[in-house]
C-alpha positions as CSV (number, residue, x, y, z in Angstrom):
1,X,79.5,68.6,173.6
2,X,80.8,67.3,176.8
3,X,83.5,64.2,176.5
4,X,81.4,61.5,178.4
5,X,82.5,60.3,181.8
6,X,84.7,57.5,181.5
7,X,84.1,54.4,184.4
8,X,86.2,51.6,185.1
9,X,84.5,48.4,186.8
10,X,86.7,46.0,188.7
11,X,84.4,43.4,190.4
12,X,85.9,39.4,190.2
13,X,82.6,38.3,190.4
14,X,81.3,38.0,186.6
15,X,77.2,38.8,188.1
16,X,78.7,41.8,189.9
17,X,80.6,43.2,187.3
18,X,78.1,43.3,184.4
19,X,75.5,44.1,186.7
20,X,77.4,47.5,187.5
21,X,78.8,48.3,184.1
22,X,75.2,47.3,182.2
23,X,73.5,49.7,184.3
24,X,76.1,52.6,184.6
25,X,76.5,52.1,180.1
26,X,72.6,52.0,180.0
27,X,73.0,55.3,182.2
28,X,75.5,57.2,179.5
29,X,78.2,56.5,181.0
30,X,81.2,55.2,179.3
31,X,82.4,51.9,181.1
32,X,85.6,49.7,180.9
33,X,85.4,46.2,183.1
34,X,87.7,44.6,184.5
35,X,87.6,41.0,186.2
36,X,90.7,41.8,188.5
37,X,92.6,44.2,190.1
38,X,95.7,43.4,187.9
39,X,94.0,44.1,184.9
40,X,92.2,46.7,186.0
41,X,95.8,48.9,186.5
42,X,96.9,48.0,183.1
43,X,93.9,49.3,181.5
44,X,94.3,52.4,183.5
45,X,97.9,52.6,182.5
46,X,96.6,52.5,178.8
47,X,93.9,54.8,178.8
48,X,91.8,58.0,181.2
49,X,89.4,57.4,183.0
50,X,87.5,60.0,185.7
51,X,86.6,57.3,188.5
52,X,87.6,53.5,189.2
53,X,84.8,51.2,190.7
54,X,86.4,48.6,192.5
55,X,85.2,45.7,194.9
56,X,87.5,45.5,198.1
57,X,88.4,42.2,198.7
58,X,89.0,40.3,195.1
59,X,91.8,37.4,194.3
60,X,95.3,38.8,193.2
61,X,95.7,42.6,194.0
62,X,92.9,43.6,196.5
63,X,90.9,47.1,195.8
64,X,92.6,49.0,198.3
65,X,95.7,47.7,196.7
66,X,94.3,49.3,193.5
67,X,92.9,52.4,195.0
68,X,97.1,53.0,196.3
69,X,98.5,52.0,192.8
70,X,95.5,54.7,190.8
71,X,96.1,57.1,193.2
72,X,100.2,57.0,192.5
73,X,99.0,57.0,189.1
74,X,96.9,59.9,189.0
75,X,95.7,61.7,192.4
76,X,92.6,63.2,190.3
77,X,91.2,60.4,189.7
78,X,88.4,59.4,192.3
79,X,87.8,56.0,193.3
80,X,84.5,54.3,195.0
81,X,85.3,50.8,196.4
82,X,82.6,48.2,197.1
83,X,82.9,45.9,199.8
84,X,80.1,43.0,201.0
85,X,82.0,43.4,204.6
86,X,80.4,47.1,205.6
87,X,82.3,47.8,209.0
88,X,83.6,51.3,210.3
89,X,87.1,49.4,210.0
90,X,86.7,48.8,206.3
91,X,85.4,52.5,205.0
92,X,88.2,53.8,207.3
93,X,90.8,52.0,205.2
94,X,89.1,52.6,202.0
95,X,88.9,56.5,202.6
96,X,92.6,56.4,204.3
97,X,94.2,55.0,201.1
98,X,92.5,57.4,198.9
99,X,88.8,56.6,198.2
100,X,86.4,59.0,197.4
101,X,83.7,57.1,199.1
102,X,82.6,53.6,199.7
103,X,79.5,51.6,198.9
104,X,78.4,48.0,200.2
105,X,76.8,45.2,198.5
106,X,74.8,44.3,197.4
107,X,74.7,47.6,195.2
108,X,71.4,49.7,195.5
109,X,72.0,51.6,192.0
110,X,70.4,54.4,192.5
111,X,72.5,54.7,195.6
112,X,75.4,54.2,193.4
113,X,73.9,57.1,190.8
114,X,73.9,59.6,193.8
115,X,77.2,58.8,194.5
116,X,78.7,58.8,191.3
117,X,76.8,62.1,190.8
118,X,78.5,63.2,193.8
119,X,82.0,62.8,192.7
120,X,81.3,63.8,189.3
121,X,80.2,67.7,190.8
122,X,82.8,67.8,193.0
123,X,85.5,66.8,190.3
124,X,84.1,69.6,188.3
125,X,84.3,72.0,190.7
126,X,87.6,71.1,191.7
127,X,89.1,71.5,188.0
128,X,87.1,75.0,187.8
129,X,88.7,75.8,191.5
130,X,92.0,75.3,189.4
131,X,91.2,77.0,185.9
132,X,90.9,80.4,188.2
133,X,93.3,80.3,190.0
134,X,96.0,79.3,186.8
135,X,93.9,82.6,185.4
136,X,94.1,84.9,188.2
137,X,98.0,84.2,188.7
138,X,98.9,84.0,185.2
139,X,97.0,87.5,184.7
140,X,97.8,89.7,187.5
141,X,99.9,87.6,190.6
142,X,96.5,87.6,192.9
143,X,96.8,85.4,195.5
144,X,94.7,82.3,194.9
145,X,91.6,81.4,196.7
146,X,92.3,79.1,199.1
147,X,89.7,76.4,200.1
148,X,88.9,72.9,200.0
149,X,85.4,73.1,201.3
150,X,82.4,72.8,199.5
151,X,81.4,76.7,200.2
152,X,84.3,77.5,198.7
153,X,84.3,75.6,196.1
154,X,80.8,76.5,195.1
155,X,82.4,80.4,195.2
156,X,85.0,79.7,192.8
157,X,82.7,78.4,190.6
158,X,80.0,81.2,190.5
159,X,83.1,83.7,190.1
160,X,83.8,81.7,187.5
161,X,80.6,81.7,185.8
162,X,79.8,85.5,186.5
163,X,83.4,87.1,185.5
164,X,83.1,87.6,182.2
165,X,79.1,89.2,181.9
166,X,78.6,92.7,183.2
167,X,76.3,91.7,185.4
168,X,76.2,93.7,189.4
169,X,77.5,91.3,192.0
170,X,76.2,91.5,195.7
171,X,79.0,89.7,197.5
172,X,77.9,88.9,201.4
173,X,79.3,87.7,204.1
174,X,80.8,88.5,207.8
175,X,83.2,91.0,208.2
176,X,86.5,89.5,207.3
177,X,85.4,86.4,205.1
178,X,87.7,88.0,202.1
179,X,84.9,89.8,200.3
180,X,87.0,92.3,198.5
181,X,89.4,88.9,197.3
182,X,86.3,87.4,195.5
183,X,85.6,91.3,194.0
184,X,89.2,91.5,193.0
185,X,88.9,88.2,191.4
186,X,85.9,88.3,189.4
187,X,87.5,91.8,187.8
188,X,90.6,90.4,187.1
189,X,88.6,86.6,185.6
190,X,86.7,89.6,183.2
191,X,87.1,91.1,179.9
192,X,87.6,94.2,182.3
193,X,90.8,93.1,183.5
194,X,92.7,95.6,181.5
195,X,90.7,98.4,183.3
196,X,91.1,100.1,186.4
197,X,89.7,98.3,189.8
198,X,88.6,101.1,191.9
199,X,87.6,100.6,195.4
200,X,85.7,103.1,197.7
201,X,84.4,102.0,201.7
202,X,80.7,103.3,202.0
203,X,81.4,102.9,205.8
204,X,84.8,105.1,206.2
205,X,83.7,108.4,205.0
206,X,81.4,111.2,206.7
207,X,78.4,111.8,204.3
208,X,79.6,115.4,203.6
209,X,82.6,113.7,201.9
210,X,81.3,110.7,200.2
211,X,79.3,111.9,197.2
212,X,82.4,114.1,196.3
213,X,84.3,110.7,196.5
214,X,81.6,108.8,194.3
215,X,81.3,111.8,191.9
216,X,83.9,114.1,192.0
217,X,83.6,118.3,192.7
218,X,84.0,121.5,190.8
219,X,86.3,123.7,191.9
220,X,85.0,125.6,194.6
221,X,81.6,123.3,194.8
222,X,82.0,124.1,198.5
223,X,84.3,125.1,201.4
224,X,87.9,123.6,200.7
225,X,87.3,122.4,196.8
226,X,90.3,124.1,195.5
227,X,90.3,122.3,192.6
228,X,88.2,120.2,190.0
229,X,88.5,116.6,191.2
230,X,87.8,113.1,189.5
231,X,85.4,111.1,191.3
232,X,85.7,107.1,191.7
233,X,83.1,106.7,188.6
234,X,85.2,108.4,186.7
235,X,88.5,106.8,188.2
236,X,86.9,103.3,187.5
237,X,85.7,104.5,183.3
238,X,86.1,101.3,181.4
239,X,86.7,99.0,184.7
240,X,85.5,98.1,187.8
241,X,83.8,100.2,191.0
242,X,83.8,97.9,194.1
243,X,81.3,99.9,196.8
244,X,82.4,98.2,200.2
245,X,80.0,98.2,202.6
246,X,77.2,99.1,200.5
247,X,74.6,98.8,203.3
248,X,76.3,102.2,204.7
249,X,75.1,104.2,201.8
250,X,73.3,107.0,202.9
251,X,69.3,107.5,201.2
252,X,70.0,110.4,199.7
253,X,72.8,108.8,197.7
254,X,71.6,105.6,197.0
255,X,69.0,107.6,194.9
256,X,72.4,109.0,193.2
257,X,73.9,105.8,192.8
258,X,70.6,104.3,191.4
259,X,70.5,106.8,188.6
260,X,74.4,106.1,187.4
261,X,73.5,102.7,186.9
262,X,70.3,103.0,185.0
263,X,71.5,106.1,182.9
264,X,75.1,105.3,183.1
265,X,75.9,109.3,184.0
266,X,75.8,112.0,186.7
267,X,77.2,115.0,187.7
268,X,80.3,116.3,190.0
269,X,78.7,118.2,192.8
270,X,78.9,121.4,191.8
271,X,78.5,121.1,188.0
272,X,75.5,121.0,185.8
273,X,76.9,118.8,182.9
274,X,76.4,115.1,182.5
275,X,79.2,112.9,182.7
276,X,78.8,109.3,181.0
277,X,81.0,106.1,182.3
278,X,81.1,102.4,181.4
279,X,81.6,100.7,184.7
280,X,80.3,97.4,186.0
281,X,79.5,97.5,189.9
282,X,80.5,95.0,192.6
283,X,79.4,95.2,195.8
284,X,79.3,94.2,199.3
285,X,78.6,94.1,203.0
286,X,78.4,92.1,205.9
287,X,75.0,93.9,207.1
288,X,71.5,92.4,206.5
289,X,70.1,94.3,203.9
290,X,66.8,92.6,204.0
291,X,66.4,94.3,208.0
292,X,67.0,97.5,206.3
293,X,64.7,97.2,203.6
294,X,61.9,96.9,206.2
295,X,63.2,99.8,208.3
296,X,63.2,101.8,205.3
297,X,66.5,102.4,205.5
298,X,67.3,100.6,202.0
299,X,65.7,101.0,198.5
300,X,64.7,98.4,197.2
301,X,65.0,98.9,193.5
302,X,68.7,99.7,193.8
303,X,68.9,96.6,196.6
304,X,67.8,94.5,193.0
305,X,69.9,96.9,190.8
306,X,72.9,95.4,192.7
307,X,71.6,92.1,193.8
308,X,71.4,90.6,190.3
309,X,73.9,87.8,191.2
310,X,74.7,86.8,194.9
311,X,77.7,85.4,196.4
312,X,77.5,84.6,199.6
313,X,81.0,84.0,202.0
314,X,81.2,81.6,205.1
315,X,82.4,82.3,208.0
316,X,85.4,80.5,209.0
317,X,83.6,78.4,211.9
318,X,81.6,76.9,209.2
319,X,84.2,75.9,206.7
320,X,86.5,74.0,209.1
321,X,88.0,71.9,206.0
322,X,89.7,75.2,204.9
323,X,91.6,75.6,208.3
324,X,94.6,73.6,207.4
325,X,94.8,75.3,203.8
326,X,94.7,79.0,205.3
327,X,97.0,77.8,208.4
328,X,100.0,76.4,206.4
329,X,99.6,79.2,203.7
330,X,99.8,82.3,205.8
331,X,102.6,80.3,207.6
332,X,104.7,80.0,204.7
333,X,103.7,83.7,203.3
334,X,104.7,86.0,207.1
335,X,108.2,83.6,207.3
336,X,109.0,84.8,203.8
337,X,108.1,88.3,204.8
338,X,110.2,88.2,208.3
339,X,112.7,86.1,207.3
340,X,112.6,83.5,209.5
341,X,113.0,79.4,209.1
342,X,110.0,78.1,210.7
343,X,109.6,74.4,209.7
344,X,105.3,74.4,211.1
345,X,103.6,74.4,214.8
346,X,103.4,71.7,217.4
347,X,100.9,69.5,217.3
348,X,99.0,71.5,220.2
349,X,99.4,74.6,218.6
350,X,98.3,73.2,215.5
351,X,94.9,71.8,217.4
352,X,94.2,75.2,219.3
353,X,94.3,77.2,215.3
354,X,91.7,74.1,214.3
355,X,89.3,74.2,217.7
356,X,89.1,78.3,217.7
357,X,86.2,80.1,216.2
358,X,87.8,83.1,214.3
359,X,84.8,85.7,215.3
360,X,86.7,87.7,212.6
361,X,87.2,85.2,210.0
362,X,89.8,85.3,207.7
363,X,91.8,88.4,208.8
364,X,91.4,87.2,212.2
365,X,93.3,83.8,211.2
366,X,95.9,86.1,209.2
367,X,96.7,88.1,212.5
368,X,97.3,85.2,214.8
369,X,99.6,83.5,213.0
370,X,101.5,86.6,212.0
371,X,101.9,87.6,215.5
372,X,103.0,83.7,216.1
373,X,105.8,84.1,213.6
374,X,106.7,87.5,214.6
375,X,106.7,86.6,218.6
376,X,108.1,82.4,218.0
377,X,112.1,82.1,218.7
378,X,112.1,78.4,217.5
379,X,112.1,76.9,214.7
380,X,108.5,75.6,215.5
381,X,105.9,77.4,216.8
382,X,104.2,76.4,219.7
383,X,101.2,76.6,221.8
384,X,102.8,79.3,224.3
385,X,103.1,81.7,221.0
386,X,99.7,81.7,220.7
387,X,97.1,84.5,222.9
388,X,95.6,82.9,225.9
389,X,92.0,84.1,224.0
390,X,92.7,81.1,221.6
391,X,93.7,78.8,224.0
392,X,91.4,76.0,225.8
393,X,91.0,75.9,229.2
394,X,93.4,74.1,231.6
395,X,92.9,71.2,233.5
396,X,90.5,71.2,236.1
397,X,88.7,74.2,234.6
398,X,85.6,72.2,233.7
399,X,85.4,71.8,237.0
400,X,85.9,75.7,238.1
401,X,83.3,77.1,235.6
402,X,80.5,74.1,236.0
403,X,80.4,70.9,234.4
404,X,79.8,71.9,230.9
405,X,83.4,72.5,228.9
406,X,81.7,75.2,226.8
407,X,80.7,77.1,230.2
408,X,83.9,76.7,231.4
409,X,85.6,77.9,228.8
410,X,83.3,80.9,228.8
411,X,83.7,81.7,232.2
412,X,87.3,82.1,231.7
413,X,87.3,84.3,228.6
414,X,84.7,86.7,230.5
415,X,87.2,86.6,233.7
416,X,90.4,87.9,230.9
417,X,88.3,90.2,229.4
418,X,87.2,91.6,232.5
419,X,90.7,91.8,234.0
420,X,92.4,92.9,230.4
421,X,89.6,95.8,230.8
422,X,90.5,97.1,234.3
423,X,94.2,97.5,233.1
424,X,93.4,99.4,230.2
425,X,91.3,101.5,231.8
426,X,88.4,100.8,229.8
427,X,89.8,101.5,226.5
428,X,89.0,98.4,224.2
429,X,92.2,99.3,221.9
430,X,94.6,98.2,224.8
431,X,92.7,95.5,226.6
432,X,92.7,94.2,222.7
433,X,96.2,93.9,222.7
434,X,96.6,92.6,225.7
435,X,94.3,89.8,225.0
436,X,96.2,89.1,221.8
437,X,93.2,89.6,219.7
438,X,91.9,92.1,217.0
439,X,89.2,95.0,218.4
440,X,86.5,93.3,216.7
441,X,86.8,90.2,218.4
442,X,86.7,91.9,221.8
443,X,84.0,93.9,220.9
444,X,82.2,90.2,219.5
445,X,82.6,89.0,222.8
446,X,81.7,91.7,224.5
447,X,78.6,91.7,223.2
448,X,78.0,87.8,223.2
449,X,78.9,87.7,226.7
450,X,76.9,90.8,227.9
451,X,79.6,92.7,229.0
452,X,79.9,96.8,228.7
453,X,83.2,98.4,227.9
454,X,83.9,99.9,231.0
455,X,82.9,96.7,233.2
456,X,85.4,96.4,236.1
């Protein structure tokens, strides 16, 4: 059973106070009042709780007073202050010195419920967030997932819940979003962990070569088997076989790949004699599997064979609150690995990493500010070690490219790509570098702005 969630109630008006902590005991929740802020820190000295209630503006020690002295106390604790004066200027102070949220009176309880309900899931998924992580370090040195947001934090927790069943795992998202991360961490968060994590990219092989990779060959099955070769099944026996870019799989295969995992066996190409493996399957791909069921293109009882749990991966432009995390951490990580004292980035650099929209994700991120720390000779990086693809516009270029910023901004990224283009001859490669971004991003905004490869 579940220890109950322990409230404490700080309201210096005697009506207030049992009005709050009488509904919120009569709710299940275990409540401690307090009739000031002064005796409301000594209680919390003495004893947990998971969140502090606390009106604002009381006699002695103030509730924003409180929420600083909790918060020094213990930063997990949340804390929701109350306040009868509900101005922009007041919920800006509360949520500056450490408040979860803020609530004005008089109270509309089920207002409060929601709220309490609120912090109550997010508090849970923050301590799962953390459980994993300790796990994935203390088993096998992964790095962490790193995210604050709420997509990410819903993530965690479904890895969480799935790891340790055998259940298939479809794991979607935009190319870039870290996909294989979240395989590799629900197969080391599994009783599998011991086993072998074998990857294969559906996407990187010609079909002639991929069911030899998937299942292996006899010796001379065809031209240039010279010898009896394992196949990833058999590589992954007793672990885990991640299929990249599932959505790749040739028909003929998937009909291949649908029979392993009802019978659990198959053959090497070339051989007549069954071969049985214990593997669990994770998947992924950043296509839209759905689009290729109707185009026949996909079956659809392997698409539910794999799809038996979903986890689906935001792009980066849609998880903003993880910016900062993945910013300072790749920071820290390419310094280490180039040796170099770099202290952080100006405050403009900083803004530009923020504003961007990281059309490939993740790795896209990781790439930029490796090439800042490789290409910075301060001690601080700054906005000129950045690409000019990243960068806004300069003054005066609203004006230039219309009066809407966004077409300005536009207008000059089609202008680079253009020029970057001319100079390379048309080959994307080059005017990639020169732009200081990855291929896939040119090719992105190629397409989103209309534009061929060889336009002059």
């Amino acid at each position: 059973m579940a220890d109950p969630f322990r409230i404490l109630v700080v309201d210096d008006e005697p009506a207030q106070l049992e009005l709050a902590g009488g509904f919120l005991k009569k709710r299940g929740f275990e409540t401690v009042l307090a009739e000031s802020g002064e005796k409301a820190l000594r209680s919390f000295r003495d004893q947990p709780f998971d969140l502090v209630l606390t009106d604002q503006k009381m006699a002695g020690m103030s509730g924003l007073e409180l929420v600083h002295a909790v918060r020094a106390l213990n930063p997990e604790t949340a804390v929701i202050v109350m306040t009868a004066y509900g101005t922009i200027e007041t919920a800006v102070s509360a949520i500056k010195a450490g408040a979860a949220d803020y609530l004005t009176k008089p109270l509309n309880l089920d207002e409060l419920l929601y709220r309490i309900e609120q912090v109550r899931e997010r508090q849970r998924l923050l301590t799962e967030n953390r459980e994993l992580r300790e796990a994935l370090q203390g088993r096998h040195r992964i790095e962490g997932i790193i995210g604050e947001s709420g997509q990410m934090l819903e993530v965690v927790s479904l890895v969480r819940r799935v790891a340790p069943s055998e259940a298939s795992v479809l794991i979607r998202g935009e190319s870039g979003t870290g996909k294989e991360l979240i395989a590799k961490a629900i197969h080391f968060a599994s009783p599998r962990a011991a086993g072998p994590l074998i990857r294969i990219n559906c996407a990187a092989l010609p079909e002639t070569l991929l069911e030899s990779e998937l299942f292996g060959h006899e010796k001379g099955a065809f031209t240039g088997a010279l010898a009896t070769r394992k196949g990833r099944f058999e590589l992954a026996d007793e672990g885990t076989l991640f299929l990249d870019e599932i959505g790749d799989l040739p028909l003929h295969l998937q009909a291949k790949l649908l029979r392993v995992l009802q019978e659990r066996e198959f053959e090497r190409v070339g051989s007549s004699q069954s071969i049985r493996v214990n593997v669990r399957i994770l998947s992924a791909t950043h296509r839209d599997l759905e689009a290729l069921l109707k185009a026949g293109q996909f079956r659809e009882d392997l698409y539910y064979r794999l799809n038996v749990v979903t986890i689906l991966l935001s792009p980066l432009r849609e998880r903003r609150q993880d910016l900062p995390l993945l910013i300072d951490h790749f920071l820290r990580v390419f310094a280490e690995k180039n040796g170099k004292r770099i202290r952080g980035f100006t405050h403009e650099a900083r803004e530009t990493l923020l504003r961007y929209d990281y059309p490939g994700n993740v790795r896209e991120l990781e790439n930029l500010v490796e090439r800042a720390v490789v290409l910075t000779r301060d001690e601080v990086i700054s906005k000129d070690d950045l690409p000019l693809m990243v960068q806004p516009p300069e003054k005066g270029a609203e004006e230039e490219g219309g009066s809407s910023l966004t077409a300005a901004v536009e207008g000059m990224e089609r202008q680079m790509i253009r020029e970057a283009l001319a100079r390379s001859g048309g080959v994307q490669t080059r005017a990639a570098e020169m732009l200081g971004i990855s291929e896939r991003a040119l090719r992105y905004k190629l397409k989103k702005y209309g534009l061929t490869g060889d336009d002059p």
